[in-house]
C-alpha positions in Angstrom: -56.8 17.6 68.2 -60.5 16.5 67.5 -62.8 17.9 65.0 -65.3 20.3 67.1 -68.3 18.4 67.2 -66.8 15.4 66.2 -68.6 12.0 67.8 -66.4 10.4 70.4 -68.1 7.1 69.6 -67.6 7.0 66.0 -64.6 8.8 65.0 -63.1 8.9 61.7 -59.7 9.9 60.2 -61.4 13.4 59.1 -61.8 13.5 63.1 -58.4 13.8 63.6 -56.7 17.0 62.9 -52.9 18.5 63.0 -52.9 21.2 65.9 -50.6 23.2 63.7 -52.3 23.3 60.4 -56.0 22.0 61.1 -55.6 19.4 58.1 -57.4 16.1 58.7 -55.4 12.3 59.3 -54.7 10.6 55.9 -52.7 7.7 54.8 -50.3 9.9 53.1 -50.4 12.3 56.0 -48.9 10.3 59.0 -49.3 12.1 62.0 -47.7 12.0 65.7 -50.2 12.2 68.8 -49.0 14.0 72.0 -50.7 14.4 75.0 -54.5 14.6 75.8 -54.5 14.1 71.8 -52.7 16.8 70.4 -51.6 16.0 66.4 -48.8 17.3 64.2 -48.8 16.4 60.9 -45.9 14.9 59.2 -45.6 18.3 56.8 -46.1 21.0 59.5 -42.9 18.8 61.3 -40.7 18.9 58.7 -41.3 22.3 58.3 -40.6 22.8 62.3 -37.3 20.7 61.9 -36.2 23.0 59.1 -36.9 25.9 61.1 -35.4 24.9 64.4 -32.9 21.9 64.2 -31.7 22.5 60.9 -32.0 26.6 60.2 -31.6 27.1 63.7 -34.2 29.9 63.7 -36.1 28.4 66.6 -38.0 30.9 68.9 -38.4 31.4 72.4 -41.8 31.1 74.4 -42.4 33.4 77.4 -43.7 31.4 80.5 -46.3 30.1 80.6 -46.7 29.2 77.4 -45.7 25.6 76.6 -45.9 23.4 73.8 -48.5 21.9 72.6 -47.4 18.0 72.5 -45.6 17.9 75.2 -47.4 20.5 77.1 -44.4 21.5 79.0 -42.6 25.1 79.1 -39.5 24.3 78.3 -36.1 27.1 78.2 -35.6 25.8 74.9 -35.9 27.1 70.8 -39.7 26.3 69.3 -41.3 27.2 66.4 -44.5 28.4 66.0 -47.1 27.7 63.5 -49.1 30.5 61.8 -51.0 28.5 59.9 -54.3 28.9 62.9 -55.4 31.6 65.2 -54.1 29.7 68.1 -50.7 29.5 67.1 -49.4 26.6 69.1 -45.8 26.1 69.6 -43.3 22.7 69.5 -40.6 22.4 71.6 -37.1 20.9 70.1 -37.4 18.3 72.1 -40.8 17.4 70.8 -39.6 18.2 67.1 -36.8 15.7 67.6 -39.1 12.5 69.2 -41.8 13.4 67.0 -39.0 12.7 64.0 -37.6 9.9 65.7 -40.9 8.3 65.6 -41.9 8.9 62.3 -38.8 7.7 60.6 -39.4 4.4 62.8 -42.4 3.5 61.0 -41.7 2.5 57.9 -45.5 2.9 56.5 -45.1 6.7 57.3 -42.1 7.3 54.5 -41.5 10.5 56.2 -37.4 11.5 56.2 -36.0 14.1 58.5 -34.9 16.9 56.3 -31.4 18.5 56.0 
């Protein structure tokens, strides 16, 4: 998500905030963009990965709530953040891409936890 307010001209990394947690981009805070810019934050995934892939303490979403990267209801555990009013949701499926990618980049030195 974007800063409200936030110049769409001249955007920074303090711009560019996790949907989950509200925290801004940082080099030591890699971050995965879904669509229409939605964020999550490298810590706010690994604590969804815990939760869902490894805990298995995912949640159900009634319809027609979907999740907020891929911004699909999906019949499928998510976990839900409660860290802002909103409280958005990630789909499994999401969690598990959103992992994927991370561990890809090597400049992110982000791990999937067990």
């Amino acid at each position: 998500m974007q800063r409200q307010g936030a110049d769409p001209e001249n955007m920074s990394a303090e711009d560019f905030l996790c949907d989950f947690c509200l925290r801004c981009w940082a080099p030591q805070r890699p971050m995965v963009e879904g669509h229409r810019g939605s964020l999550v934050c490298g810590e706010c995934l690994a604590e969804a990965h815990r939760a869902v892939v490894v805990r298995g303490e995912g949640i159900s979403v009634p319809d027609p709530e979907a999740c907020a990267l891929c911004l699909m209801h999906k019949d499928e555990p998510h976990w839900r953040s409660t860290k802002v009013e909103a409280r958005p949701v990630v789909c499994r499926t999401c969690i598990k891409r959103s992992g994927a990618i991370l561990e890809k980049d090597p400049d992110s030195g982000w791990k999937r936890p067990e």
